[in-house]
FIZA-543713 format. One line per 4 residues: number of its first residue (from 1); their letters; for each residue x, z, y of N, C-alpha, C. Coordinates in Angstrom, 3 decimals, m for minus. Last residue first. Layout:
! FIZA-543713
NUM	a	X:Z:Y:X:Z:Y:X:Z:Y; ...
//
This chain:
! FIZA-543713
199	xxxx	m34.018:6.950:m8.745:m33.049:8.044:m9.404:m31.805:8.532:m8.172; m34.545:4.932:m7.604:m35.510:5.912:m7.084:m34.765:6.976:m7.910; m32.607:2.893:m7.626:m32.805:3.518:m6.306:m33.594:4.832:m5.989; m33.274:2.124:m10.093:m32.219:2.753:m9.829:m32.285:3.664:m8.234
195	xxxx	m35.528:0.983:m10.033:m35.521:2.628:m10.782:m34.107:3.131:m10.694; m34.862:m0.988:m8.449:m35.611:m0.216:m8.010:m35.692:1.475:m8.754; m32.994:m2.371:m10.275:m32.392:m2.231:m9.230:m33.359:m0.572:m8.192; m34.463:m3.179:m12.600:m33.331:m1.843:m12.720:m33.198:m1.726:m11.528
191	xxxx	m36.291:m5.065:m11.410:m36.945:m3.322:m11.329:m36.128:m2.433:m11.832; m34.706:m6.749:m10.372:m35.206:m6.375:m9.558:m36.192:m4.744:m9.948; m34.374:m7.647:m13.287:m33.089:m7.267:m12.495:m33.345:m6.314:m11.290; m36.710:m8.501:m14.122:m36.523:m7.854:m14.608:m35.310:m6.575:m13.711
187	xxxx	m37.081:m10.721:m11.848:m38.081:m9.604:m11.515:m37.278:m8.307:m12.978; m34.729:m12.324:m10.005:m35.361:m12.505:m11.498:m36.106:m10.652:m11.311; m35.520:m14.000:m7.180:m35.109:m12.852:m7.814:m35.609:m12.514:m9.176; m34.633:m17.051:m5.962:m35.875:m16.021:m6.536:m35.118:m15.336:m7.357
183	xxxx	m32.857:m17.214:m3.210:m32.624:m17.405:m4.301:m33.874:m16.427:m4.873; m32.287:m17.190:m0.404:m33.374:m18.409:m0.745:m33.615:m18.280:m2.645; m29.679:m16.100:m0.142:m30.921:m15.507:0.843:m32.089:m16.263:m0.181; m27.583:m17.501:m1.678:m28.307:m16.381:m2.024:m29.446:m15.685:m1.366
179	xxxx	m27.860:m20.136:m0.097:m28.324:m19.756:m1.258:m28.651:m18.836:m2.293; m26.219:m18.607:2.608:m28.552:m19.154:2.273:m28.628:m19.281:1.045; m24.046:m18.326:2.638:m24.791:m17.346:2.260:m26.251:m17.599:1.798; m23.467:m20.645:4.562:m22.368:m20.484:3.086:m23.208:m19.375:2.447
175	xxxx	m25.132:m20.049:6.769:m25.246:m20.936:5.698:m24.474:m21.109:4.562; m23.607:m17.498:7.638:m25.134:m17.594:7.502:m25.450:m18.580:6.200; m21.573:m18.653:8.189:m20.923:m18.065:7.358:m22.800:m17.669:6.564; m21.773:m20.341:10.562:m21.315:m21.447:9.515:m21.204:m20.115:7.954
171	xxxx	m23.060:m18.596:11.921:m23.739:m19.743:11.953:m23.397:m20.318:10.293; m20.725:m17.595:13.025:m21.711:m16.888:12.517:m22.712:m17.384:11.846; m19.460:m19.647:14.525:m18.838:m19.228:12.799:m19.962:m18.275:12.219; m21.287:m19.943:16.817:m21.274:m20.608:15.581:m20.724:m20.158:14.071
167	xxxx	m20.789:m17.433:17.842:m22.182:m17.545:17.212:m22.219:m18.796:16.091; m18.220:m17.829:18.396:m18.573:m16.198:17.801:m20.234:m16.608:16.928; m18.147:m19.288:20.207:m17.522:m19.774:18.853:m17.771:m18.734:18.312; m19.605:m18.126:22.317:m20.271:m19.459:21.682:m19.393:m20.024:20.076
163	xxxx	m17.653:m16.301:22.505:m19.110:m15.874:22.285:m19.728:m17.246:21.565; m15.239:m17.705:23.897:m15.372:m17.505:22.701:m16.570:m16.688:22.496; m16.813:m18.473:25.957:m16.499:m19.706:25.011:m16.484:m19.027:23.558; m17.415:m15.780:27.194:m18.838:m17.006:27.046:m18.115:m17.944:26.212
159	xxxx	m14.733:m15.951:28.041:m15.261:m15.063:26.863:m16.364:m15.656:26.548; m13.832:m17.966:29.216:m12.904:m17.601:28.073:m13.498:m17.058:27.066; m15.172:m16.572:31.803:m15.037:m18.310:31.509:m15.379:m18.274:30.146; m13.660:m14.314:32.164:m15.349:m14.268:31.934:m15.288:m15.525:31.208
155	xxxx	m11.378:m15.231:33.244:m11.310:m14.557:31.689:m12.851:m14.240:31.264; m11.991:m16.540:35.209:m11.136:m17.212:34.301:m11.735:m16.715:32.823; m12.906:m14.607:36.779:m13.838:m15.142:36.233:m13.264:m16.206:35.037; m10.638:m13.211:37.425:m11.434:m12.320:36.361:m12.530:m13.462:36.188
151	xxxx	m8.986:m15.088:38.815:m8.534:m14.373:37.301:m9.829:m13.609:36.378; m11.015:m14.867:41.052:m10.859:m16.598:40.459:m10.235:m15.920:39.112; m10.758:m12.151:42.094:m11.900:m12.048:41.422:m11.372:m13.687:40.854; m8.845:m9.787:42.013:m8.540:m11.047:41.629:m9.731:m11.739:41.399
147	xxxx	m9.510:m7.558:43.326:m8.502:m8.126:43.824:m8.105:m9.798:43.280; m11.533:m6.896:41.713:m11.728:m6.781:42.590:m10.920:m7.736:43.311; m10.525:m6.699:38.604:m11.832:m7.936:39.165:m12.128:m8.023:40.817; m7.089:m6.537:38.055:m7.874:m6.369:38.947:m9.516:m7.407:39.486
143	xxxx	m6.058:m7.871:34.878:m6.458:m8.539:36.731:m7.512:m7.260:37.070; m6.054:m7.577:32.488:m4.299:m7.654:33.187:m5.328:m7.378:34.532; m8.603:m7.393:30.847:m7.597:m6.499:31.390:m6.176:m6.745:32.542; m8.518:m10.728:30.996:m9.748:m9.416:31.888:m8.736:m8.098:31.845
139	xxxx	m6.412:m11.397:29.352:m6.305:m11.661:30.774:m7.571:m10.939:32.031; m7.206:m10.501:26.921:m5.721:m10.386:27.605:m5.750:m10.245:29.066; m9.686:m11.486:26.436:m9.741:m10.016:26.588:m8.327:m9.627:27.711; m9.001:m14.088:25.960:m10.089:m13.867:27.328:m10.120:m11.954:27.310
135	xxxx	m7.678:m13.866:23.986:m6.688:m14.140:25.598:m7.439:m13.912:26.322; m8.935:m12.646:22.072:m7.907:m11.959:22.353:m7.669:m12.538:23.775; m10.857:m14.745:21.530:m11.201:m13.618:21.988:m9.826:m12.651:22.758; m9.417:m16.668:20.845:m10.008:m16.778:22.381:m10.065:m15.839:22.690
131	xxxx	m8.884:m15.795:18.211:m7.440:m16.282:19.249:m8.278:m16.161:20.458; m11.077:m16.091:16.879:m10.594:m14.561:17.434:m9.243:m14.936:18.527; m12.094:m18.846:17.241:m13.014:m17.595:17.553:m12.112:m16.251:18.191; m10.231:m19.288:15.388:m10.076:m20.057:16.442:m10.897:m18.488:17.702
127	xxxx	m11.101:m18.200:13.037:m9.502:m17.844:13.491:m9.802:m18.541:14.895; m13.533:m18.952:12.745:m13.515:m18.126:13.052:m11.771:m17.342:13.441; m12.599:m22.025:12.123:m13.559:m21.577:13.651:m13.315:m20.075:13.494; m11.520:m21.604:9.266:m10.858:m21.973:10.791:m11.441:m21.749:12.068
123	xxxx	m12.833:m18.435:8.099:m13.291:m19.964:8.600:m11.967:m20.309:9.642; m12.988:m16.044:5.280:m12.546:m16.222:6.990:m12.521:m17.784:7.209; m15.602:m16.336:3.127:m14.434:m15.891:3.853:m14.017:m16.533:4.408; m18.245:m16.088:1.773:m18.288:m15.921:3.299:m16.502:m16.027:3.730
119	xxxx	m17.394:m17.062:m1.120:m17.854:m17.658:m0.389:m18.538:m17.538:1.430; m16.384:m14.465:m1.635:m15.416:m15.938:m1.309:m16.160:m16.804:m0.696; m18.005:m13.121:m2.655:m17.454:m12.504:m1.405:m16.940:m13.494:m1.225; m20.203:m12.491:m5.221:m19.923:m14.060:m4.361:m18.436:m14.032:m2.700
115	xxxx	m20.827:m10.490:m5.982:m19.712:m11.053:m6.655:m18.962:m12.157:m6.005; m22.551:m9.056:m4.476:m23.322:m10.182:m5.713:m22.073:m11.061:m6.497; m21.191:m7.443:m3.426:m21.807:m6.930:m4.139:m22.519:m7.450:m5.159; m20.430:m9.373:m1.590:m18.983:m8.679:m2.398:m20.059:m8.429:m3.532
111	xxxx	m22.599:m9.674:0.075:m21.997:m10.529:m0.898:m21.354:m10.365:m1.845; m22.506:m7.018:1.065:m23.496:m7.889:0.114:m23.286:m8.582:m0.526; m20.067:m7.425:2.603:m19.975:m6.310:1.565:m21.591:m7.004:0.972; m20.586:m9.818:4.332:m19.408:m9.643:3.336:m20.017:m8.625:2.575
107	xxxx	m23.016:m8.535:5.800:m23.007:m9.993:5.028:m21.785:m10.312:4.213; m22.009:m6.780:7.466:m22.499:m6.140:6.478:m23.102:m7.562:5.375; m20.279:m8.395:8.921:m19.393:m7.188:8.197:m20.499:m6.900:6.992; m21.797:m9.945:10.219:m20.992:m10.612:9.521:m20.309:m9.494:8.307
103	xxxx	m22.889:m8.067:11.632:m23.574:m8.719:11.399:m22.537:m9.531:10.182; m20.756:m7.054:13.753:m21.744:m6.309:12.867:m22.421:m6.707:11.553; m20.053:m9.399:14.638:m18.970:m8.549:13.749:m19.794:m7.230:13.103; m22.341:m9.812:16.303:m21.773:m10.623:15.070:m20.852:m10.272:13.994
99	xxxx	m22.111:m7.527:17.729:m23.267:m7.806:17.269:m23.161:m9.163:16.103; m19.719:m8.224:19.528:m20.021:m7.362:18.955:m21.037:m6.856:17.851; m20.570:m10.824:20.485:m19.296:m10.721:19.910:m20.065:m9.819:18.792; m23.106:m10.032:22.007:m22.798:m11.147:21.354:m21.795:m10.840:20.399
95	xxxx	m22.208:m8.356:24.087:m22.969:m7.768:22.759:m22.927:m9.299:21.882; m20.511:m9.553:25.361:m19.561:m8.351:24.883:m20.777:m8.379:23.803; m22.286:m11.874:26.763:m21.103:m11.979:25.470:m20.352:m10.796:24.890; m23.807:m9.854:28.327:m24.597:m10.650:27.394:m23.110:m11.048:26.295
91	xxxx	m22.218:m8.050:30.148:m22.592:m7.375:28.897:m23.433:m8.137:27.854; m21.501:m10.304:31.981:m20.356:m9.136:31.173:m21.202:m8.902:29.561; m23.878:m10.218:33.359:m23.236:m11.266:32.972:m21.709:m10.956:32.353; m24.858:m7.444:33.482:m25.138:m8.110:32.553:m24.597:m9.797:32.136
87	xxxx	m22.007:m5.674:34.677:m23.172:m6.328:34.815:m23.437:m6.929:33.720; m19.661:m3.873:35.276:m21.055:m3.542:34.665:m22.056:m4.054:34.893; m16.730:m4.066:34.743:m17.972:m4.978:34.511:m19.182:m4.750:34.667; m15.374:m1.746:34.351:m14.898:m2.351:35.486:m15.672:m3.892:35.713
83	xxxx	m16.704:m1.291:31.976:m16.472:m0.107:32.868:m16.014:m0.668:34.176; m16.539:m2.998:29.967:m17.748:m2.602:30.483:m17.521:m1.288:31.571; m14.109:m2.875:29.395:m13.944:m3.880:30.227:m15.698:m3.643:30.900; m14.472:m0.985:27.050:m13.645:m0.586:28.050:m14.078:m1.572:28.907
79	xxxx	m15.705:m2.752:25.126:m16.399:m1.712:25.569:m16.002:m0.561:27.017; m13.557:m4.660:24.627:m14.899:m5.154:25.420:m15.685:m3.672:26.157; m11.915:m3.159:23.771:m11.310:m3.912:24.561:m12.745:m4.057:25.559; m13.049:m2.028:21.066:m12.604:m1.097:21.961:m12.614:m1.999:23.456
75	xxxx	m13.495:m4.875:20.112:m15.376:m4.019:20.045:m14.418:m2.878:21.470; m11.437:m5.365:19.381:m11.792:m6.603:20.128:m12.937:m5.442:20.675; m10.384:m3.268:17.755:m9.438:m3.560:18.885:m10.541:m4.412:19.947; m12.080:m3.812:15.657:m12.199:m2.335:16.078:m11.358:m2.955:17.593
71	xxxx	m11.632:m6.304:14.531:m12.838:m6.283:14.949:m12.874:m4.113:16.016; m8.914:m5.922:13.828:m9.408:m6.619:14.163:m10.438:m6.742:15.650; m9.150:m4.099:12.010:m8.689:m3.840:12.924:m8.757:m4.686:13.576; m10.739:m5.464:9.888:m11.144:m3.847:10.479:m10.644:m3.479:11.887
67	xxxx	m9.289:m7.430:8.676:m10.312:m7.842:9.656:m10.847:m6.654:10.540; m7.034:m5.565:7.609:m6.480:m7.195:8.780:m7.770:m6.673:9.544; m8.168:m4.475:5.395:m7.505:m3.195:7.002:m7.958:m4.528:7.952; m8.539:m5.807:3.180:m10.007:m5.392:4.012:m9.604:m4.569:5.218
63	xxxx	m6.570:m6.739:2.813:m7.210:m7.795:3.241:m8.181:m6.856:3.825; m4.707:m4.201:2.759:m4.365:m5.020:3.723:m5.546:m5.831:4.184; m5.829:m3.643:m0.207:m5.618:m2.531:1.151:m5.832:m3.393:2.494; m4.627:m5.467:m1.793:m6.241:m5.247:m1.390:m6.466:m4.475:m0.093
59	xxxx	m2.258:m7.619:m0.176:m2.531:m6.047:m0.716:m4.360:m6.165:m0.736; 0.522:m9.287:0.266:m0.568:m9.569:0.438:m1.525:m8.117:m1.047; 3.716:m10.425:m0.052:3.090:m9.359:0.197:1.020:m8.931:0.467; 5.600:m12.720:0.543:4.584:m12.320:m0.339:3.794:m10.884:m1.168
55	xxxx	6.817:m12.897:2.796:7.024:m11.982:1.625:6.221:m12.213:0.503; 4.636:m14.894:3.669:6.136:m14.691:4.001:6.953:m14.290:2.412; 2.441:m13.363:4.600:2.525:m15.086:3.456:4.067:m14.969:3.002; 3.306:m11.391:5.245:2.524:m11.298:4.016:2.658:m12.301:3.281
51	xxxx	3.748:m12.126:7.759:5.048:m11.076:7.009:4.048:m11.326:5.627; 1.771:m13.457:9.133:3.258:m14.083:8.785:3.948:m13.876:7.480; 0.193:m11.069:9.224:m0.383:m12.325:8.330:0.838:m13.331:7.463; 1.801:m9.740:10.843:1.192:m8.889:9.592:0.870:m10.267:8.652
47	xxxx	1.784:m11.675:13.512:3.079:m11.230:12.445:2.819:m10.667:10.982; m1.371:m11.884:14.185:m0.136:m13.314:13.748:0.918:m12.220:13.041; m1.213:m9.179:14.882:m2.403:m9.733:14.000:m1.710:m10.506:13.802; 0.927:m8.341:16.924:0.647:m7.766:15.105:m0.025:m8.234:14.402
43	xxxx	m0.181:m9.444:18.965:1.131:m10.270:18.706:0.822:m9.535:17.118; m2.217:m7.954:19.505:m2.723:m9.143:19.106:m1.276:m9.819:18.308; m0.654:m5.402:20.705:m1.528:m5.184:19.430:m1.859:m6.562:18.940; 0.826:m6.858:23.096:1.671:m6.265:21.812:0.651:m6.562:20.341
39	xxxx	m1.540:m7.144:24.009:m1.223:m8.080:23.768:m0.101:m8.106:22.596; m2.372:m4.051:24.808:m3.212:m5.236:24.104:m2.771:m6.277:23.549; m0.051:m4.255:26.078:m0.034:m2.685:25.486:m1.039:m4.204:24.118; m0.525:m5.572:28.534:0.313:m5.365:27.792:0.363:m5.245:26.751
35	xxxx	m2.729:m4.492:29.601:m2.991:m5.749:29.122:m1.915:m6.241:28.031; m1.906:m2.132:30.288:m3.152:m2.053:28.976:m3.314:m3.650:28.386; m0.179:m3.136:32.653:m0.232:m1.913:31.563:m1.197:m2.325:29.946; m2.015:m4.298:34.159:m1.025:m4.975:33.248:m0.676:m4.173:32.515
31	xxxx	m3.537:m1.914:35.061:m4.238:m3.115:34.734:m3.154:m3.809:33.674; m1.956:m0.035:36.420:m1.964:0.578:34.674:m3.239:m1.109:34.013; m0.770:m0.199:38.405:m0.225:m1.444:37.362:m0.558:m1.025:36.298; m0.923:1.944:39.900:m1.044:0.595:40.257:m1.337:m0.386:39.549
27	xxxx	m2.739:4.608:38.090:m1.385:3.952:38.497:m1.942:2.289:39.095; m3.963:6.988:36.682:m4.070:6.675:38.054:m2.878:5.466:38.856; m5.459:5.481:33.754:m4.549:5.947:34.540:m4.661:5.802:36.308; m7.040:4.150:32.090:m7.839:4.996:32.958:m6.392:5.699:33.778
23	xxxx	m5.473:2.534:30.562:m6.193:1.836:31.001:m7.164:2.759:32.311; m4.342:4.163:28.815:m3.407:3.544:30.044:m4.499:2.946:31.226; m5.896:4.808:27.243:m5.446:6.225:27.927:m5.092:5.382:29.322; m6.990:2.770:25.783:m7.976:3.113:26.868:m7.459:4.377:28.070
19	xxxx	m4.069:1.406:24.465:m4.677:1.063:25.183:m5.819:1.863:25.967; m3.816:4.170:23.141:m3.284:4.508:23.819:m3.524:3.218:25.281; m6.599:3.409:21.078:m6.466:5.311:21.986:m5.483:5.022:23.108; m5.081:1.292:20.210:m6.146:1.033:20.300:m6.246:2.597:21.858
15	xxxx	m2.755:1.606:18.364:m2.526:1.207:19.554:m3.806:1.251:20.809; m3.630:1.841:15.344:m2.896:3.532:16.403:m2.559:2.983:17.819; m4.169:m0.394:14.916:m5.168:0.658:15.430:m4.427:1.810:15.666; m1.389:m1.369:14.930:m2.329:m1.990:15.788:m3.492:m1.501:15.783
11	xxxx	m0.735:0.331:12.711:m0.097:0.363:14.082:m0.607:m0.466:15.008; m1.806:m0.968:10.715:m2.424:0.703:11.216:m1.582:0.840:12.170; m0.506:m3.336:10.732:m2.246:m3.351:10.624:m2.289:m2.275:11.515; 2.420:m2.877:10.044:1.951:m3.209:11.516:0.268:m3.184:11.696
7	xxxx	1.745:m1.774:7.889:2.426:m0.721:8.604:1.976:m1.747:10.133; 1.009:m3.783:6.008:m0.031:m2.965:6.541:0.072:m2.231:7.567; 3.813:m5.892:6.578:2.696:m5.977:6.940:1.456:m5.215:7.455; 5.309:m3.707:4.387:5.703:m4.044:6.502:4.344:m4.599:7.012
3	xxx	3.407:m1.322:2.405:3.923:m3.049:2.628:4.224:m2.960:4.465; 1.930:0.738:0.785:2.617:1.143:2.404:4.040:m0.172:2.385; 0.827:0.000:m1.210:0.000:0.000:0.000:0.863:0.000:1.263
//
């Protein structure tokens, strides 16, 4: 378990606490600060993946940490940026995102559960998806919205894109799944399942 790869995973959520500490500082530059700090944590998502193909290192541990942290860094980033955002043209793609990684998370473990888990896994759109996410997060933290407002709409821009690639891969992982949504349930299977539930 304890592979170079995972070690950078759980070091990109032990980064997460010290991104929101910096981020509320009383300092000039605690904006680039956190943007920093953030960007370190994204540089770990590409290297952990690197170091795995690499080495050949690749862990059960690891596959289900990668997306966890992931999705925990992007959900922290947005939920912070709602503090120096607080409008609803902010808060329609932060719940978007957020609300797909919900949504997608509990559509893997179902799946897992019907055996099928390969068939939701990770999409080129959805690597594409998280690269946006990260720079349109990168660059809302670095800027002052006040002082920069053409930078902070840049990174608004960035995020509505990646929201729109957030809904499609959501889209594309929905339909890799419909045949089990659409599938008649053999009724015997369906009443262990129920006397199981009621035990």
């Amino acid at each position: 378990m304890w592979t170079l790869p995972n070690i950078l995973t759980l070091f990109r959520i032990a980064l997460i606490p010290i991104i929101i500490g910096v981020f509320y500082l009383p300092w000039e530059w605690h904006h680039i600060a956190s943007a920093a700090i953030f960007a370190l944590a994204a540089g770990t998502d590409w290297l952990d993946g690197y170091l795995a193909r690499r080495l050949n290192q690749f862990t059960p541990f690891g596959a289900f940490l990668d997306p966890v942290a992931d999705k925990l860094i992007v959900a922290a980033a947005l939920i912070l940026l709602l503090e120096s955002h607080p409008t609803p043209l902010f808060a329609l793609p932060a719940l978007v995102i957020i609300s797909r990684e919900i949504v997608i998370s509990a559509l893997r473990e179902w799946m897992a559960e019907l055996g099928n888990r390969t068939s939701v896994a990770v999409s080129y759109v959805g690597k594409i998806k998280t690269t946006l996410q990260m720079i349109a997060i990168g660059v809302l933290l670095a800027v002052d919205p006040v002082a920069h407002p053409m930078w902070d709409q840049i990174g608004i821009g960035l995020l509505y894109i990646a929201a729109l690639l957030t809904l499609w891969s959501m889209v594309i992982y929905l339909k890799a799944a419909w045949p089990e949504f659409s599938r008649v349930p053999d009724p015997e299977a369906s009443a262990q399942v129920n006397d199981t539930e009621q035990d």
